[in-house]
VEXGU-511659 format. One record per atom (N, C-alpha, C): residue in three letters; x, y negated, z. Coordinates in pm, whole numbers, plus 50000, padded with zeros to 5 digits. Example, Ala and Ser with C-alpha at 12.3 -4.5 7.8 and 13.67 -1.06 7.14 Angstrom:
BEGIN
ala513195056950780ala512305045050780ala513205033050780ser512855022550708ser513675010650714ser512904999750787
end
This chain:
BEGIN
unk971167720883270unk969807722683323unk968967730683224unk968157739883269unk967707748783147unk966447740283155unk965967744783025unk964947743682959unk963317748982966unk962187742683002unk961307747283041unk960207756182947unk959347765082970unk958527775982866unk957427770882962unk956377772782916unk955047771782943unk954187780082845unk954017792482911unk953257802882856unk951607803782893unk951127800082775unk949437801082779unk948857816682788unk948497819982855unk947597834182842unk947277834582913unk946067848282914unk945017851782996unk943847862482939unk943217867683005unk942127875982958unk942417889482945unk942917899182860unk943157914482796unk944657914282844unk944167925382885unk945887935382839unk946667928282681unk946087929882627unk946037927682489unk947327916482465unk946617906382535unk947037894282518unk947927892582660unk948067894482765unk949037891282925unk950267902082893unk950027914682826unk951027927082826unk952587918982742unk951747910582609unk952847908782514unk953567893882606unk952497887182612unk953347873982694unk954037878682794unk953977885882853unk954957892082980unk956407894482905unk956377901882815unk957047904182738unk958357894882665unk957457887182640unk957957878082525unk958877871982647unk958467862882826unk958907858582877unk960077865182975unk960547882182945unk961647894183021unk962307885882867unk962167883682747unk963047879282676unk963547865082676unk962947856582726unk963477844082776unk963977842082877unk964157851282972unk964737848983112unk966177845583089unk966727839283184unk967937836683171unk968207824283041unk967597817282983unk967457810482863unk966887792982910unk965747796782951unk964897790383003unk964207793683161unk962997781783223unk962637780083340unk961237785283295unk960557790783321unk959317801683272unk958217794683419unk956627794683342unk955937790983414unk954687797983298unk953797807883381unk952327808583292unk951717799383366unk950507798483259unk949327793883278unk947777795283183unk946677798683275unk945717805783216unk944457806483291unk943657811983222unk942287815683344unk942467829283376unk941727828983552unk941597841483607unk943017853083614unk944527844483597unk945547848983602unk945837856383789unk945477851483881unk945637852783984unk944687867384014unk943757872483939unk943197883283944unk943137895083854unk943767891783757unk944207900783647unk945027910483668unk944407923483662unk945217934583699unk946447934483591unk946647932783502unk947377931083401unk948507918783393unk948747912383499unk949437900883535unk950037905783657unk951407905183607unk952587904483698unk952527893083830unk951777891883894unk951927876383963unk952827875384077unk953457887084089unk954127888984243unk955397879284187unk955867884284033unk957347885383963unk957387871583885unk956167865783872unk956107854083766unk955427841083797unk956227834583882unk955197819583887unk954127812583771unk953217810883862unk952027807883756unk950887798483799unk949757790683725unk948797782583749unk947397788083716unk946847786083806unk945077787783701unk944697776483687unk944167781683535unk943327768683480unk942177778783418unk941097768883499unk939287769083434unk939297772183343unk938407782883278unk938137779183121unk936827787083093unk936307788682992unk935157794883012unk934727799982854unk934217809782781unk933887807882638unk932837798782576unk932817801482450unk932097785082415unk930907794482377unk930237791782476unk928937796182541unk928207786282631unk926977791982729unk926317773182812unk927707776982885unk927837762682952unk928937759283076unk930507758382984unk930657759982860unk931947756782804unk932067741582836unk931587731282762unk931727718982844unk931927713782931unk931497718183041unk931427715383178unk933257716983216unk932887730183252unk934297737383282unk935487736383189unk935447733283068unk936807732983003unk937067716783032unk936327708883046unk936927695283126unk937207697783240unk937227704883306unk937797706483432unk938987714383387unk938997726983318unk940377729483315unk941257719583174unk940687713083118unk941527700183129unk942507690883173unk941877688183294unk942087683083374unk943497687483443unk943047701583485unk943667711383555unk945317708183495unk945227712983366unk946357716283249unk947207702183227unk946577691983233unk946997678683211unk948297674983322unk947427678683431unk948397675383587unk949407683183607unk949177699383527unk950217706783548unk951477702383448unk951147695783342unk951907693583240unk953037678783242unk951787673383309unk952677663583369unk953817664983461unk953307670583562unk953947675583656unk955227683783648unk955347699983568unk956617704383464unk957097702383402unk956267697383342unk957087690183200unk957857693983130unk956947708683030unk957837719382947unk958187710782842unk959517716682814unk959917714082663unk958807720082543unk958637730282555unk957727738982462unk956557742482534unk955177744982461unk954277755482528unk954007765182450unk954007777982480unk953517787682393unk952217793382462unk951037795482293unk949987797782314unk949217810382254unk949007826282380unk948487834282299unk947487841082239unk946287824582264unk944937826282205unk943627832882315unk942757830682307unk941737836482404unk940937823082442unk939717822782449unk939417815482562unk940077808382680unk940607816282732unk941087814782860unk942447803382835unk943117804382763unk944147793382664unk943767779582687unk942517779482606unk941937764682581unk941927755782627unk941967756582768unk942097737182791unk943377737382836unk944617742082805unk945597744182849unk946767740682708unk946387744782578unk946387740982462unk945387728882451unk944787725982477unk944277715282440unk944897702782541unk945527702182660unk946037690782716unk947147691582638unk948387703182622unk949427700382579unk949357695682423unk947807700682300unk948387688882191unk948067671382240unk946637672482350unk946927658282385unk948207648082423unk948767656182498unk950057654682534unk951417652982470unk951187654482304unk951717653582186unk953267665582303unk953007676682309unk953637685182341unk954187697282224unk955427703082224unk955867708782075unk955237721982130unk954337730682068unk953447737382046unk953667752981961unk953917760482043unk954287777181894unk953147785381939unk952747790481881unk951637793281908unk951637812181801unk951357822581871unk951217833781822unk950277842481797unk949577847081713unk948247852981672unk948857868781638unk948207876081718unk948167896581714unk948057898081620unk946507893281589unk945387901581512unk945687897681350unk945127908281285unk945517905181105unk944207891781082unk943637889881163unk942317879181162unk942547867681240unk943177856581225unk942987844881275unk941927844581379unk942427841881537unk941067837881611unk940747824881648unk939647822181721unk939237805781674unk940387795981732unk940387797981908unk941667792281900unk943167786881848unk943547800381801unk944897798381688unk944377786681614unk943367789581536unk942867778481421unk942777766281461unk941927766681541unk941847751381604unk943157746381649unk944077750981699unk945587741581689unk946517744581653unk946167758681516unk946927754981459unk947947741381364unk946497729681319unk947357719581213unk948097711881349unk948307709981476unk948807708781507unk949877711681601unk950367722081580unk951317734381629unk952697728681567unk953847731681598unk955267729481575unk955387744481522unk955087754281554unk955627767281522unk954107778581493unk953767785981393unk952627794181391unk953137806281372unk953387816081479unk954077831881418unk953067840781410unk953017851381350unk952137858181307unk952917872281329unk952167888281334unk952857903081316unk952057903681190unk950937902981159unk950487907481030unk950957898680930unk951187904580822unk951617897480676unk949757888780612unk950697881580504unk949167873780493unk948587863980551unk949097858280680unk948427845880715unk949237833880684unk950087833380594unk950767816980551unk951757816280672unk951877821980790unk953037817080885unk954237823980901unk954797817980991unk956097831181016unk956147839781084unk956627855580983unk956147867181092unk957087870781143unk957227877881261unk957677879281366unk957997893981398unk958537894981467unk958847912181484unk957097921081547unk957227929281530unk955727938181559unk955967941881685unk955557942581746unk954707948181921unk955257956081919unk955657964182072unk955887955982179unk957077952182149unk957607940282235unk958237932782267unk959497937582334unk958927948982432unk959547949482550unk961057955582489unk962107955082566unk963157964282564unk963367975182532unk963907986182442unk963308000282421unk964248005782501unk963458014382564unk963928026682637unk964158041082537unk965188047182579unk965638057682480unk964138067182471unk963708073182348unk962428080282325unk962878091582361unk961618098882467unk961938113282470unk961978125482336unk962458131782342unk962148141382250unk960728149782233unk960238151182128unk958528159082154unk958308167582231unk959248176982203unk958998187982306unk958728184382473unk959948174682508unk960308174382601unk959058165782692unk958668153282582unk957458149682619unk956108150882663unk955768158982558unk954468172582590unk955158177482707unk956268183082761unk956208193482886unk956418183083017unk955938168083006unk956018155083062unk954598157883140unk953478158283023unk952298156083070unk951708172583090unk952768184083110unk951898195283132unk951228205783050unk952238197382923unk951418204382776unk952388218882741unk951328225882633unk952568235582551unk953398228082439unk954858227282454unk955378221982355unk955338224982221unk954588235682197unk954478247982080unk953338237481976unk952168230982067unk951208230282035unk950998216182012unk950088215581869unk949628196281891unk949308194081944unk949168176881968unk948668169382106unk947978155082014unk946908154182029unk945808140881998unk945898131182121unk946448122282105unk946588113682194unk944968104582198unk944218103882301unk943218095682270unk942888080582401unk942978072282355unk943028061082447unk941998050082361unk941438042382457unk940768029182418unk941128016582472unk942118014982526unk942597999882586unk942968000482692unk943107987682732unk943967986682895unk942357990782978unk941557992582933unk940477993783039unk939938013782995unk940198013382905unk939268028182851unk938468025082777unk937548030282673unk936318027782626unk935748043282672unk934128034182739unk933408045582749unk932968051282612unk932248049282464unk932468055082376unk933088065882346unk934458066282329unk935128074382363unk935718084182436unk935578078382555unk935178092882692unk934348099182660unk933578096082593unk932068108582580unk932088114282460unk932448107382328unk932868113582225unk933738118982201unk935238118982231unk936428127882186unk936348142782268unk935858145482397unk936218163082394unk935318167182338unk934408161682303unk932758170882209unk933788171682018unk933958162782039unk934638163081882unk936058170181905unk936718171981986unk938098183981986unk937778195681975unk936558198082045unk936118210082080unk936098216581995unk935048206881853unk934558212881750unk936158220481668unk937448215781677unk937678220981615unk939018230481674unk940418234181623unk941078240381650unk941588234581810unk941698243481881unk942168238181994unk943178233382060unk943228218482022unk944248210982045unk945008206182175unk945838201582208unk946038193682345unk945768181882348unk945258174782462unk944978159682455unk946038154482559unk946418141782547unk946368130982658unk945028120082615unk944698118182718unk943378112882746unk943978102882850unk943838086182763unk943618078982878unk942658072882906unk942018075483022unk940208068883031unk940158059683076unk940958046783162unk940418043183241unk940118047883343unk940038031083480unk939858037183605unk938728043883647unk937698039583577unk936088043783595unk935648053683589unk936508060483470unk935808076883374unk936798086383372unk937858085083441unk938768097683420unk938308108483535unk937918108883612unk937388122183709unk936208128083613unk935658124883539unk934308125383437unk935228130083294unk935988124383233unk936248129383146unk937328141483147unk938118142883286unk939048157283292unk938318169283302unk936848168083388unk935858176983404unk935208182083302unk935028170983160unk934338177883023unk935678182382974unk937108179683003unk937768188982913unk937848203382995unk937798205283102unk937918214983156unk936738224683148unk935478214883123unk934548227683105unk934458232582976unk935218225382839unk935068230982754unk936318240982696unk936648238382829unk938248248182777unk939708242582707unk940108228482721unk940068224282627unk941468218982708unk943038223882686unk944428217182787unk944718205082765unk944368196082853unk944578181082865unk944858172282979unk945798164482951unk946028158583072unk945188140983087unk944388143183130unk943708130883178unk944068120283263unk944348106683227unk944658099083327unk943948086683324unk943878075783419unk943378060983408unk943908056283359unk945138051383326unk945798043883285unk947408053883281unk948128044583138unk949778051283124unk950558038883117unk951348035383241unk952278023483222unk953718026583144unk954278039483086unk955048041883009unk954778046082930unk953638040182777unk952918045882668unk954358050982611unk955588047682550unk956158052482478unk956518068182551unk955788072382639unk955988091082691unk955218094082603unk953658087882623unk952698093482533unk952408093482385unk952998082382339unk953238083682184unk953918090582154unk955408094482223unk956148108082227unk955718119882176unk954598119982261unk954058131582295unk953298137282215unk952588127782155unk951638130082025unk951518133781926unk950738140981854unk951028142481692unk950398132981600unk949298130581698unk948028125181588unk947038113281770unk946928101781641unk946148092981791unk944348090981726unk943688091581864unk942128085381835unk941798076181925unk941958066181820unk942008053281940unk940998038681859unk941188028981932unk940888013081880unk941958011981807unk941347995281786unk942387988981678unk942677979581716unk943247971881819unk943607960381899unk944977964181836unk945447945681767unk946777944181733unk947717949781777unk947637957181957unk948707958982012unk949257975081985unk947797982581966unk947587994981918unk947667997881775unk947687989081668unk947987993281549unk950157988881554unk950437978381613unk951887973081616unk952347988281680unk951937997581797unk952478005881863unk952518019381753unk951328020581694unk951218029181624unk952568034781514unk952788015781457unk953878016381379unk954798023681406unk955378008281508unk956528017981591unk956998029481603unk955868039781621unk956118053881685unk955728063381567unk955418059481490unk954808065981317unk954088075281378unk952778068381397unk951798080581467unk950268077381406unk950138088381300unk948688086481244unk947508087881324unk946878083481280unk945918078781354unk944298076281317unk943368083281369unk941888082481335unk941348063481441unk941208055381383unk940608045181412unk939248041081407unk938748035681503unk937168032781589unk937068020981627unk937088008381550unk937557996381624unk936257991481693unk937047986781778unk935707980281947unk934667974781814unk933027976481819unk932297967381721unk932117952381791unk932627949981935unk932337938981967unk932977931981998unk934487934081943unk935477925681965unk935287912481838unk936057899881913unk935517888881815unk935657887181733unk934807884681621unk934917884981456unk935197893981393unk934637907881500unk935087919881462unk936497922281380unk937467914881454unk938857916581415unk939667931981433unk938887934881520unk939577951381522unk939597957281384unk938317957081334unk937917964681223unk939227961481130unk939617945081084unk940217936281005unk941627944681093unk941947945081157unk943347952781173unk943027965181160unk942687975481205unk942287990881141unk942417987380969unk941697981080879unk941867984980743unk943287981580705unk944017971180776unk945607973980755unk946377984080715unk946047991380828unk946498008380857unk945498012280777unk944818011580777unk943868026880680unk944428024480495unk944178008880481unk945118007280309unk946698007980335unk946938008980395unk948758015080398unk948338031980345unk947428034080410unk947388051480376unk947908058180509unk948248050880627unk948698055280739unk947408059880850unk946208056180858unk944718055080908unk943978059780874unk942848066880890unk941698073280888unk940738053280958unk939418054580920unk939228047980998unk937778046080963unk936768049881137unk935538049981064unk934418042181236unk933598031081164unk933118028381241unk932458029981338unk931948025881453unk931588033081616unk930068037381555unk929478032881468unk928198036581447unk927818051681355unk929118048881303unk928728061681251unk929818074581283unk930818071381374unk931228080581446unk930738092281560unk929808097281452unk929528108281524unk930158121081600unk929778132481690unk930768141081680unk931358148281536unk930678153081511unk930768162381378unk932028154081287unk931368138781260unk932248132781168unk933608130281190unk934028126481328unk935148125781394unk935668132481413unk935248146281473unk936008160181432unk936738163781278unk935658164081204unk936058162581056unk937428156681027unk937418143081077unk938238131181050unk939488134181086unk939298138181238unk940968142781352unk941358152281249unk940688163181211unk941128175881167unk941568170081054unk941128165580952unk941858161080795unk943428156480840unk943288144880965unk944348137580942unk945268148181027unk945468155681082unk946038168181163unk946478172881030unk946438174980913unk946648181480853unk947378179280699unk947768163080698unk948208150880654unk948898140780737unk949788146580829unk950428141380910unk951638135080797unk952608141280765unk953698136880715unk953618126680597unk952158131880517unk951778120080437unk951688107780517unk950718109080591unk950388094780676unk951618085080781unk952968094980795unk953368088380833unk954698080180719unk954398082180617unk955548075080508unk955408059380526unk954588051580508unk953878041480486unk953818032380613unk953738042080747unk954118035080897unk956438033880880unk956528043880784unk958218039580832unk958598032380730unk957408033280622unk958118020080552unk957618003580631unk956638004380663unk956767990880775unk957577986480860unk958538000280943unk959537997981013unk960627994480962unk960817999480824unk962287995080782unk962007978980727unk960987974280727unk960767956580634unk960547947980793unk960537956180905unk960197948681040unk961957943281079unk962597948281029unk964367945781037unk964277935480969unk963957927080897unk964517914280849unk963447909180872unk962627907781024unk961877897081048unk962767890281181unk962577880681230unk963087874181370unk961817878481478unk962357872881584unk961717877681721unk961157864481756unk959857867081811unk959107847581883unk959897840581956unk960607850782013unk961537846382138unk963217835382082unk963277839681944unk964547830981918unk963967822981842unk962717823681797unk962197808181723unk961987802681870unk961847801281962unk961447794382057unk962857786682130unk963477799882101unk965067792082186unk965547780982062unk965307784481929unk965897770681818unk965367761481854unk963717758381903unk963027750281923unk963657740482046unk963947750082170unk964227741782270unk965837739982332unk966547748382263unk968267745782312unk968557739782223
end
């Protein structure tokens, strides 16, 4: 009889992309069940492919009380009811009363943190967690292999990539993206700042909101780019790239690695505990990052910035492949989880 997973997530790309992930590596192992808030509406949630629960939750803001006893509640009955061997938890709000029935529940607990910054959740159960894995070095736990997760598909070749999205293969390509959603910031700042300098190629991913808006400023400034809402096969576009202008969400500095792709960094200023920033200086003290805050990322300065690191490519990428070769003698979440429960 296999063995049950109970996967906590919810909220970001960020956080649903890797748990998806983590659970294409448990299949066949174990009996897989998420559970989370607002999972049933999350564009970013597989729900057709992955049985799953909602549970209430709310941030600890007015109405956290209220509602996290209800998804309490929620989490309690489900737990009873399945009755995982393990739960794994990948932080957010949306987690919380879901982690919080299963330590009531004196339930064995692994629990995984992105970010180089502890978020409140992790902390709060962590002292009572069975397992704490970590991708960044430095937090006292066990680290784990770096993002993504998923299966690798053979990498295209550069050339071949650029002539993917329409590009000249001859020519660099600035990959510029802000998350599973886009940042407007960045729609409005990166073709004013390409412009300024040698004329590069972009992939531009905007989001669903701003990409008819942002293909139109590259086109009026002259500027060959392929614009899209969203890229569900990023490893084309890291391919493709020479140089990235992006955030700093754990999942985007782990990808970065991966693909040894330098990179000018802008981390969200309003992500929590301004942890973006705390992962961007990762990369920027490796010597692999440029990295300069949304406030003072002006055009001029950001231009500046792309262009330096355009021009310090091979430097910047020594320091991303020495991360890759020390990522080989880490383990995967997925086989601390199977020691835990086979």
């Amino acid at each position: 009889m296999k063995k049950k997973v109970l996967i906590a997530a919810g909220g970001t790309g960020g956080h649903l992309f890797h748990a998806q992930q983590l659970a294409q590596h448990l299949l066949g192992d174990a009996e897989l069940l998420f559970a989370g808030h607002k999972l049933g509406t999350s564009p970013f949630f597989e729900k057709e492919k992955i049985p799953f629960a909602e549970i209430t939750a709310h941030p600890l803001k007015k109405g956290f009380f209220s509602k996290t006893c209800i998804g309490f509640w929620q989490a309690c009955k489900l737990i009873r009811q399945s009755k995982p061997d393990v739960v794994v938890g990948f932080g957010s709000y949306h987690t919380f009363p879901v982690l919080l029935a299963a330590a009531c529940l004196r339930k064995k607990l692994v629990l995984f943190e992105a970010n180089c910054k502890i978020g409140k959740v992790i902390r709060c159960f962590r002292p009572v967690a069975t397992q704490v894995a970590f991708q960044f070095p430095n937090n006292g736990g066990t680290l784990v292999s770096w993002l993504p997760w998923k299966s690798a598909s053979p990498r295209l070749p550069k050339e071949e990539a650029k002539k993917l999205y329409g590009l000249n293969p001859e020519k660099k390509v600035i990959l510029v993206f802000g998350g599973s959603q886009g940042a407007a910031f960045l729609n409005e700042m990166a073709p004013k700042a390409i412009a300024r300098i040698e004329k590069y190629q972009v992939i531009h991913l905007a989001g669903p909101a701003e990409a008819a808006i942002v293909k139109a400023a590259y086109e009026k400034l002259g500027i060959a780019a392929c614009v899209k809402p969203f890229e569900k096969e990023m490893a084309h576009a890291y391919a493709a790239a020479d140089a990235a202008l992006c955030r700093s969400g754990a999942g985007t500095i782990a990808e970065l690695i991966q693909f040894e792709l330098p990179a000018l960094l802008i981390p969200y200023p309003h992500a929590a505990e301004n942890h973006q920033r705390t992962n961007g200086e990762y990369l920027r003290d490796l010597g692999a990052a440029r990295l300069i805050a949304q406030n003072e990322a002006d055009v001029e300065k950001s231009a500046h910035c792309v262009s330096g690191l355009i021009g310090e490519l091979e430097e910047r990428k020594m320091p991303l492949r020495k991360v890759k070769e020390e990522d080989r003698q880490r383990t995967h979440l997925a086989d601390i989880i199977r020691r835990i429960i086979l």
